[in-house]
ROTIVEX-59315 format. One record per residue (C-alpha): x negated, y, z negated; residue number from 1. Coordinates in nm, 4 decimals, decimal comma. Layout:
<nodes>
+----------+----------+----------+-----+
|        X |        Y |        Z |   i |
+----------+----------+----------+-----+
|        X |        Y |        Z | NUM |
...
+----------+----------+----------+-----+
</nodes>
This chain:
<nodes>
+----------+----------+----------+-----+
|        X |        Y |        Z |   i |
+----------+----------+----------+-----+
| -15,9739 |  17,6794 | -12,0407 |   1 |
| -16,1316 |  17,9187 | -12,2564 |   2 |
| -16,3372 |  18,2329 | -12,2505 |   3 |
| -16,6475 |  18,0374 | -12,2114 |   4 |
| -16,9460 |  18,1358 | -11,9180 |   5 |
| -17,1042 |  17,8903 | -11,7600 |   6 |
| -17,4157 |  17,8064 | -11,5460 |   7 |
| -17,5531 |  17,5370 | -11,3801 |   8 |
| -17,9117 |  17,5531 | -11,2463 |   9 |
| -18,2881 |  17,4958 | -11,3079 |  10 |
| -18,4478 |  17,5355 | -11,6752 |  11 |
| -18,8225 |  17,5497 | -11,6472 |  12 |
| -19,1454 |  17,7021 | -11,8117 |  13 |
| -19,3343 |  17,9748 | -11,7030 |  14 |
| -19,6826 |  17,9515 | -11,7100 |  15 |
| -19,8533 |  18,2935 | -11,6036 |  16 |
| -20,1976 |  18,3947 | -11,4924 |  17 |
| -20,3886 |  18,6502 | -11,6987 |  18 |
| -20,5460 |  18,7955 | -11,3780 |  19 |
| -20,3914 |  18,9710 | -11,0673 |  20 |
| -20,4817 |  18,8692 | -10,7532 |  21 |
| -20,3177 |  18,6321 | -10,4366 |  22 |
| -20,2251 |  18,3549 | -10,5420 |  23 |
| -20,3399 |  18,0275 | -10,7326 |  24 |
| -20,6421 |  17,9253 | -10,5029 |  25 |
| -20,9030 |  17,9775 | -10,7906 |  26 |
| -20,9611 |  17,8765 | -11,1105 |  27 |
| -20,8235 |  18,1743 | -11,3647 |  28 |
| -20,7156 |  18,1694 | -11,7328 |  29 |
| -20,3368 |  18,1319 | -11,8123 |  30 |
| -20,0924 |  18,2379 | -12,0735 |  31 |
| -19,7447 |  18,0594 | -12,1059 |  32 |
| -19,5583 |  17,8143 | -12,1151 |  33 |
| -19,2744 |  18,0801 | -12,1100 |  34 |
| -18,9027 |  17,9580 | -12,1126 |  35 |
| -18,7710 |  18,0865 | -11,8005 |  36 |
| -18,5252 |  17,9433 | -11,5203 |  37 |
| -18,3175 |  18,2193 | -11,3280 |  38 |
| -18,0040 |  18,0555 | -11,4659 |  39 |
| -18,1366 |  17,9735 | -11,8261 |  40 |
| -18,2702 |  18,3061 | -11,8504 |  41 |
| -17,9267 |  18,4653 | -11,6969 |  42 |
| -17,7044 |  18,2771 | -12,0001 |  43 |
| -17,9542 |  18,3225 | -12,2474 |  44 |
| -17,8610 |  18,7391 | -12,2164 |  45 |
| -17,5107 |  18,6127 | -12,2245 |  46 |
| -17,5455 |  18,4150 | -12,5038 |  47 |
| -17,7570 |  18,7197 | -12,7106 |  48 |
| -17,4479 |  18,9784 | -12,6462 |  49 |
| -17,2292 |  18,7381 | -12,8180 |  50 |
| -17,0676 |  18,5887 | -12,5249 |  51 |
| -16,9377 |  18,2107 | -12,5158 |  52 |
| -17,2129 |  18,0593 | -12,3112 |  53 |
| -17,3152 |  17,7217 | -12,2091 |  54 |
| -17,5788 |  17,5569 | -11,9188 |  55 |
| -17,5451 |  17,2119 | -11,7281 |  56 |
| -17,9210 |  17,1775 | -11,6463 |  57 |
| -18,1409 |  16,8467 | -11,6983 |  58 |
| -18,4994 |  16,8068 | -11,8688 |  59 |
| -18,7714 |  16,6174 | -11,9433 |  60 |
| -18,8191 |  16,4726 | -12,2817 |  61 |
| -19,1614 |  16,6788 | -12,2803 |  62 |
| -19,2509 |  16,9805 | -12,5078 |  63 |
| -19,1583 |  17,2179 | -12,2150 |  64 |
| -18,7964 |  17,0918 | -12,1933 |  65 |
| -18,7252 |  17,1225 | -12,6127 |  66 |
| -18,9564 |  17,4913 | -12,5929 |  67 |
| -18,6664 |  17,6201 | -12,3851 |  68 |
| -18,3643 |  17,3938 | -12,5464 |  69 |
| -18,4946 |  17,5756 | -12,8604 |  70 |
| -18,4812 |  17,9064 | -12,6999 |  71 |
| -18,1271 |  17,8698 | -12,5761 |  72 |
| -17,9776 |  17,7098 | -12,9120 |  73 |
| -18,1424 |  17,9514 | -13,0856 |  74 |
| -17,9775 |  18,2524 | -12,8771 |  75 |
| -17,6250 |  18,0976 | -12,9254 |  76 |
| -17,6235 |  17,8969 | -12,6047 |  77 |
| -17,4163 |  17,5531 | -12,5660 |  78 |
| -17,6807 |  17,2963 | -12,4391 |  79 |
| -17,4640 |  16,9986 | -12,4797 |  80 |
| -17,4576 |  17,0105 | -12,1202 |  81 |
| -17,8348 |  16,9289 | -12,0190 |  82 |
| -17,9389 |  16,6001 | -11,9885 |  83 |
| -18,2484 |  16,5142 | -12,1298 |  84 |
| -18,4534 |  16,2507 | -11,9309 |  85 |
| -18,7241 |  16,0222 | -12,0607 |  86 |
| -19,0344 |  15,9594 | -11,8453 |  87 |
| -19,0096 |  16,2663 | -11,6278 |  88 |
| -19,0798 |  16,6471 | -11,6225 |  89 |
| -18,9653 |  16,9922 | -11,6973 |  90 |
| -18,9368 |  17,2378 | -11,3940 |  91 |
| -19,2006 |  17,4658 | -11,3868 |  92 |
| -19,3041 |  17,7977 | -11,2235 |  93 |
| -19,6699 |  17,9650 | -11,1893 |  94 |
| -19,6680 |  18,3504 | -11,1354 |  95 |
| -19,9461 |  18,5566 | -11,0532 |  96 |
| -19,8727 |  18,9159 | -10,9900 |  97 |
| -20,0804 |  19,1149 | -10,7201 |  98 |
| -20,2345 |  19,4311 | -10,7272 |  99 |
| -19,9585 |  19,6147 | -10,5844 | 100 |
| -19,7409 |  19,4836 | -10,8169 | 101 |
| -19,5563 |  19,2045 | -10,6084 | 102 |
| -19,5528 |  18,8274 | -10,7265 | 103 |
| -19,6854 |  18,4796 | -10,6167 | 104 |
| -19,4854 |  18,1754 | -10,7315 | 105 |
| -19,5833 |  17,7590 | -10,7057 | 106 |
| -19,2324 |  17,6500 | -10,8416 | 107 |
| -19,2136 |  17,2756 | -10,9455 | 108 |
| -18,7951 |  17,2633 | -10,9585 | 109 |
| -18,6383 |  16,9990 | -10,6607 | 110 |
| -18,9078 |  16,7194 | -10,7696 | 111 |
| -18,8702 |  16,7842 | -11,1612 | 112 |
| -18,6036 |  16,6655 | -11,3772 | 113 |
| -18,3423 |  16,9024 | -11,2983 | 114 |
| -18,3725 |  16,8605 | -10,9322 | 115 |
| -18,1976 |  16,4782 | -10,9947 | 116 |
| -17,9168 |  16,6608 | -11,1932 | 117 |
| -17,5786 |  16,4762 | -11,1867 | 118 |
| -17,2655 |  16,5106 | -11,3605 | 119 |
| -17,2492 |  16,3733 | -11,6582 | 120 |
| -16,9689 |  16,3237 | -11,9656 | 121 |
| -17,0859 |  16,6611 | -12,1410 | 122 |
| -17,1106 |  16,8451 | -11,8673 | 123 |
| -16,7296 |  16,7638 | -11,7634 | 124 |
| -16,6544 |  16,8717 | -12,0766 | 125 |
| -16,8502 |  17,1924 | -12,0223 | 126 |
| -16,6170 |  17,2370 | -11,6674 | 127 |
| -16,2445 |  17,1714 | -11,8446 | 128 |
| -16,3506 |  17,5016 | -12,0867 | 129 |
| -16,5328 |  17,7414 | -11,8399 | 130 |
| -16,3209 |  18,0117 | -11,7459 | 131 |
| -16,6292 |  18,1449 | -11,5268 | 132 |
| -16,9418 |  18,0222 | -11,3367 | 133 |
| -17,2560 |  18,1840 | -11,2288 | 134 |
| -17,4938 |  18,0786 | -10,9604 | 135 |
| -17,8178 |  18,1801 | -10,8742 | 136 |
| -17,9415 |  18,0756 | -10,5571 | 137 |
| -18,1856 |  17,8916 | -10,6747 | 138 |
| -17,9212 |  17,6410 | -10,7834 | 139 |
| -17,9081 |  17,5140 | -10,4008 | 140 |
| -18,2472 |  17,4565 | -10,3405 | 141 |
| -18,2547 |  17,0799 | -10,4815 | 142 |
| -17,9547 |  16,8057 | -10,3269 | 143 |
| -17,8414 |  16,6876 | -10,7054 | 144 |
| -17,8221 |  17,0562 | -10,8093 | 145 |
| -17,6242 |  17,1311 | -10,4726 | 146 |
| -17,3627 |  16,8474 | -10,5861 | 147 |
| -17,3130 |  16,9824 | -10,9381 | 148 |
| -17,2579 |  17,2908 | -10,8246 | 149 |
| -17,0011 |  17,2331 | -10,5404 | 150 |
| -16,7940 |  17,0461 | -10,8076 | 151 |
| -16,8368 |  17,3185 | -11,0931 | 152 |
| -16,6823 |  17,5780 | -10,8379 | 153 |
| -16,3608 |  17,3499 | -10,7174 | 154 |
| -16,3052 |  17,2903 | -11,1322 | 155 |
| -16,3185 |  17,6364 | -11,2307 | 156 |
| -16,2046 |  17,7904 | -10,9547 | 157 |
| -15,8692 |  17,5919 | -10,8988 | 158 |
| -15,7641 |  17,6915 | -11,2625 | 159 |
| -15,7974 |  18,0392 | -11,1903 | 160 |
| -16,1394 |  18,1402 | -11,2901 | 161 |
| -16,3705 |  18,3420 | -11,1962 | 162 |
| -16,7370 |  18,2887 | -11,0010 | 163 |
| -17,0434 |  18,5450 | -10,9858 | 164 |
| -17,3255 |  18,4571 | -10,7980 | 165 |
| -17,6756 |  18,6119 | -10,7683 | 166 |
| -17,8469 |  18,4967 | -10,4621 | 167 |
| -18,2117 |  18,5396 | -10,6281 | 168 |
| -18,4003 |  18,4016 | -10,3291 | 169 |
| -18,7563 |  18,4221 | -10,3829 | 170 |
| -18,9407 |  18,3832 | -10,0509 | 171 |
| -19,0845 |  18,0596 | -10,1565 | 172 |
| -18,7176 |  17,8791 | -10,1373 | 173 |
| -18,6061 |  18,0355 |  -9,8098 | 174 |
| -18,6752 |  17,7568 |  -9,5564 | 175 |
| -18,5033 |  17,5013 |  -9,8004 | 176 |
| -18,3107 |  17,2556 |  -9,5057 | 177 |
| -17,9318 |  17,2936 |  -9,5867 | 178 |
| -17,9946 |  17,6257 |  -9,8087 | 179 |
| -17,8366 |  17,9010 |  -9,5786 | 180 |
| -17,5131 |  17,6824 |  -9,5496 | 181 |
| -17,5028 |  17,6128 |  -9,9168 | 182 |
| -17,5200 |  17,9704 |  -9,9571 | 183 |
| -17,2614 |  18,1340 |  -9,7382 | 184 |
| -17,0512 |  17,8249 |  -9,8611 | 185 |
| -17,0638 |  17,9674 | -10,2130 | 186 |
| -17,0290 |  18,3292 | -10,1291 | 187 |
| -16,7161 |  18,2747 |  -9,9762 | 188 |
| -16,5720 |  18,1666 | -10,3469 | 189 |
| -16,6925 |  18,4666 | -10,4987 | 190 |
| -16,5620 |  18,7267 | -10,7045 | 191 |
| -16,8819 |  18,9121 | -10,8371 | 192 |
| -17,2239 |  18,9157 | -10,6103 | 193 |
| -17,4874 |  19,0785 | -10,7055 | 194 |
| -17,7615 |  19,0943 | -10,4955 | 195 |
| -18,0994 |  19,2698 | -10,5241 | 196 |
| -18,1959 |  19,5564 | -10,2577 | 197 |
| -18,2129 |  19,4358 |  -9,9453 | 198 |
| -18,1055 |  19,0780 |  -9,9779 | 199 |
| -17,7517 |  19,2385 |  -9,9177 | 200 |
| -17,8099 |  19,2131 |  -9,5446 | 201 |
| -17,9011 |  18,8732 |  -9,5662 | 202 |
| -17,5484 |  18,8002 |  -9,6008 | 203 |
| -17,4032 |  19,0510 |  -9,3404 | 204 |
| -17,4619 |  19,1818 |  -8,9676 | 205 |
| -17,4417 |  19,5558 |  -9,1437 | 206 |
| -17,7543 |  19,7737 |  -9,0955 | 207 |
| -17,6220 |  20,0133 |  -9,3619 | 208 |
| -17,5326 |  19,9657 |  -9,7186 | 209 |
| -17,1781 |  20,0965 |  -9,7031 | 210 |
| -17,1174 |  19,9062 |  -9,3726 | 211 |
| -17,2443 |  19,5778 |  -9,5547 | 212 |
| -17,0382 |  19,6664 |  -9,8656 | 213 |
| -16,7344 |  19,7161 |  -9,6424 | 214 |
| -16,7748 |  19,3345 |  -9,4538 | 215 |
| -16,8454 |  19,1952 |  -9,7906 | 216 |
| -16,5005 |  19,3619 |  -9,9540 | 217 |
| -16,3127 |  19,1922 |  -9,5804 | 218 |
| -16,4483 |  18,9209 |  -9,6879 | 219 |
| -16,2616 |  18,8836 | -10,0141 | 220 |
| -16,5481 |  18,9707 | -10,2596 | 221 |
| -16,3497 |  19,1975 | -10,4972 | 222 |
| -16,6714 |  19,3508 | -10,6411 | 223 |
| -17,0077 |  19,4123 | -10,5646 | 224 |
| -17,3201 |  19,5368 | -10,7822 | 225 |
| -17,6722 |  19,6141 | -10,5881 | 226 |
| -17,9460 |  19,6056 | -10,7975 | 227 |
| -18,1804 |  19,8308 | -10,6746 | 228 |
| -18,4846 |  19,7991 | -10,9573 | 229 |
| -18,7039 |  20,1282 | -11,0276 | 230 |
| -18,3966 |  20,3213 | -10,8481 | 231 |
| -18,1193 |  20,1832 | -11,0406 | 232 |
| -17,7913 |  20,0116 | -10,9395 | 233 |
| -17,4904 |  20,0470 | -10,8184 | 234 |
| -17,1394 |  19,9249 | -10,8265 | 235 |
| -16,8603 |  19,8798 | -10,5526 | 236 |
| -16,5416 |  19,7565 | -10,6659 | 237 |
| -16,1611 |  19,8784 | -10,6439 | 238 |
| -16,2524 |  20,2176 | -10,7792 | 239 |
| -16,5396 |  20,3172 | -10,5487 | 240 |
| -16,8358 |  20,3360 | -10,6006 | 241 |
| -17,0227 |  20,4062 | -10,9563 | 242 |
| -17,3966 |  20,4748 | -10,9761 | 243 |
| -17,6779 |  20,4360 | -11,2754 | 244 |
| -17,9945 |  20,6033 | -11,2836 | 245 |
| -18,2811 |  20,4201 | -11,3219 | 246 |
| -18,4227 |  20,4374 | -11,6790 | 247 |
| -18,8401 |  20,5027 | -11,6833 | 248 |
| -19,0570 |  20,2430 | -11,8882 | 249 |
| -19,3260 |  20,1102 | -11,9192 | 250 |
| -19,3823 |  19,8093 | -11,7256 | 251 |
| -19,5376 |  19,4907 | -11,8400 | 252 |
| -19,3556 |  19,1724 | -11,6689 | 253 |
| -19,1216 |  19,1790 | -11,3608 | 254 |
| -18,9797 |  18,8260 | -11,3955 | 255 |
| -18,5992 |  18,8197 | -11,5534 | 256 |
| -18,4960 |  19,1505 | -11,5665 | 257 |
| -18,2517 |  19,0907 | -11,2463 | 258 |
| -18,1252 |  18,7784 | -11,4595 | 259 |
| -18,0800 |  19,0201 | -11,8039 | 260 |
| -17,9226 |  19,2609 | -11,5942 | 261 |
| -17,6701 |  18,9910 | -11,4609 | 262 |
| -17,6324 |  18,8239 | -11,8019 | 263 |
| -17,4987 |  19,1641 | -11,9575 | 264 |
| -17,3161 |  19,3159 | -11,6575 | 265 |
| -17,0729 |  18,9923 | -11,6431 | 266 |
| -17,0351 |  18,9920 | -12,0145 | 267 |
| -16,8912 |  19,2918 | -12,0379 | 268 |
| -16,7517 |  19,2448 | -11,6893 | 269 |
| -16,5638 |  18,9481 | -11,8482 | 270 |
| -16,4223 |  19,1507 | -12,1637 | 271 |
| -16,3028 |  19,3857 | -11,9809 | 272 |
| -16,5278 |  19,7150 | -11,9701 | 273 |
| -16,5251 |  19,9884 | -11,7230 | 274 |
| -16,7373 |  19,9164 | -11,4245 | 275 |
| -16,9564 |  20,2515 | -11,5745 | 276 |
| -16,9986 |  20,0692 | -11,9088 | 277 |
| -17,0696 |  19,7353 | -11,7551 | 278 |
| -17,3497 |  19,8954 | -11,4974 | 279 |
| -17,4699 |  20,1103 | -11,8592 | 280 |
| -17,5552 |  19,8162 | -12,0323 | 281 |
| -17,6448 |  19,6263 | -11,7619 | 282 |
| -17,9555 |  19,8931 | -11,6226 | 283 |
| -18,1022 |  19,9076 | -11,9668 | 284 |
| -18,0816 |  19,5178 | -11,9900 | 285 |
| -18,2673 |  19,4943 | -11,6934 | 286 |
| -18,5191 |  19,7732 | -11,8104 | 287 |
| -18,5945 |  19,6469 | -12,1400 | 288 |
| -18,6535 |  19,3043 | -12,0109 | 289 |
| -18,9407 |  19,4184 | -11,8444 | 290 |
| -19,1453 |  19,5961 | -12,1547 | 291 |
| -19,1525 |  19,2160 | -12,2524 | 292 |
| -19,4310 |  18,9363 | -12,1428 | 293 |
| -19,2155 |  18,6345 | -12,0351 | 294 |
| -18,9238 |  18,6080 | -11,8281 | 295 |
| -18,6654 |  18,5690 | -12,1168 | 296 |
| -18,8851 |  18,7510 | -12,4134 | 297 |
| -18,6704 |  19,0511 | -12,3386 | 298 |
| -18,2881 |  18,9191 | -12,3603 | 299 |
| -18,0966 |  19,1390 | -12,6122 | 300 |
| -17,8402 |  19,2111 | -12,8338 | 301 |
| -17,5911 |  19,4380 | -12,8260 | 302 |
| -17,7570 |  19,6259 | -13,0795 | 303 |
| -18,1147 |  19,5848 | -12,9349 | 304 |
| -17,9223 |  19,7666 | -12,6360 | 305 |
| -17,7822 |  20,0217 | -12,8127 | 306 |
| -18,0977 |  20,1338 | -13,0173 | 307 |
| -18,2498 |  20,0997 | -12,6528 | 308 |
| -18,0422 |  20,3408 | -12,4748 | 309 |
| -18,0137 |  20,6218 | -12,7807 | 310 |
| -18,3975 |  20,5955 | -12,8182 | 311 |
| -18,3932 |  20,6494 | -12,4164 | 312 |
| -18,1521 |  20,9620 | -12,4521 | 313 |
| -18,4438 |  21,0962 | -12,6901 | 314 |
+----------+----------+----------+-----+
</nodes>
């Protein structure tokens, strides 16, 4: 076992309307395709900070399956693990955002080619060197996913590693049959959650942060980071609580800057950093992922980050 992150989950293309309105229920110009995937756009920011990263994902042998296997090689992320499957078709998501800012999604991901993912020779391979896994919970919307999945976390975690998980849980998935039990099933393995806002009570009876916190800790989560958007984020873990403010831009597109946030906290997470550090890098991840058009336009480097932040101080 090495020092190598993993993820398993959905790669897709983005394909996003130029217009803001509700919905997809007229005919409106479009701008994309966009590589994008919670999961591929989560390892993608791992991969950019220099992190050992790698994806078991599936994809059709189509031009939107090799625009985002090009993206993730290209950002130093092992794709050996994503089966590539002749005759059918990449996941994909529309977006249209609305006038008050919110989003409409028509995601194509359980009846595309990485909703019939299955293990395969490369991606065992992938699970003997993982020393952690992260889940979105989009990962347990589609039954092959589901089965990947439950057999990445018995792997890793019976060698001692480590599991974060993101639930992510756009309203669109929510009435998935078998979803809710998926999910507490994999919360109960993890060491790192990180929800956003309010899906923390999804998970809890609590009608308080703190009190949620608090069952979540009884629980056995060691750690927990609340990403809280335009207000910032915070961090519960051994040492208390630690708090980053929210850093002001200008934004131009919502989509992935929850997933760059997670992709740097848990890399430096995973080397080691103070939890202040971690949530440092993390917030301006997450707000210099949104001054980009397309969900994984704005992944960066540690540098980018750097340059971000000092430029911010200014």
């Amino acid at each position: 076992m090495d020092k190598l992150v993993l993820t398993v989950g959905e790669i897709l293309v983005e394909i996003m309307a130029t217009t803001r309105g509700d919905g997809f229920r007229e005919a409106q110009s479009l701008i994309g395709p966009f590589p994008s995937g919670a999961p591929a756009i989560f390892i993608d920011q791992v991969g950019r900070l220099g992190t050992a990263a790698a994806i078991i994902s599936r994809v059709g042998d189509d031009d939107f399956g090799r625009v985002n296997l090009e993206r993730l090689q290209a950002d130093g992320v092992d794709v050996s693990g994503v089966a590539v499957a002749r005759g059918e078709a990449t996941g994909s998501a529309f977006v249209r955002y609305r006038e008050d800012g919110n989003r409409d999604f028509v995601f194509n991901i359980a009846n595309s080619a990485c909703g019939k993912l299955s293990m395969t020779a490369e991606a065992e391979t992938l699970l003997e060197r993982a020393a952690h896994l992260h889940l979105m919970g989009t990962a347990l919307c589609a039954p092959g996913l589901v089965g990947v999945v439950r057999a990445a976390i018995d792997r890793i975690k019976r060698r001692g590693g480590t599991l974060s998980f993101d639930p992510n849980l756009r309203p669109e998935i929510l009435n998935t049959p078998g979803l809710r039990e998926a999910l507490d099933e994999v919360l109960a393995q993890t060491d790192l959650f990180l929800p956003s806002g309010n899906e923390i009570f999804l998970f809890t009876k609590a009608r308080s942060e703190a009190e949620a916190v608090a069952e979540l800790h009884a629980r056995g989560i060691g750690e927990v980071v609340i990403k809280k958007g335009d207000r910032g984020a915070c961090h519960y873990g051994p040492a208390g609580r630690t708090d980053v403010a929210p850093i002001a831009v200008d934004e131009i597109d919502a989509t992935g800057a929850g997933d760059c946030f997670g992709g740097a906290f848990v890399s430096f997470w995973l080397a080691g950093a103070d939890a202040s550090i971690a949530l440092r890098y993390a917030n301006a991840a997450g707000a210099r992922a949104v001054t980009r058009l397309g969900p994984m336009e704005g992944a960066s480097t540690r540098a980018e980050l750097d340059a971000f932040l000092l430029a911010m101080k200014g």
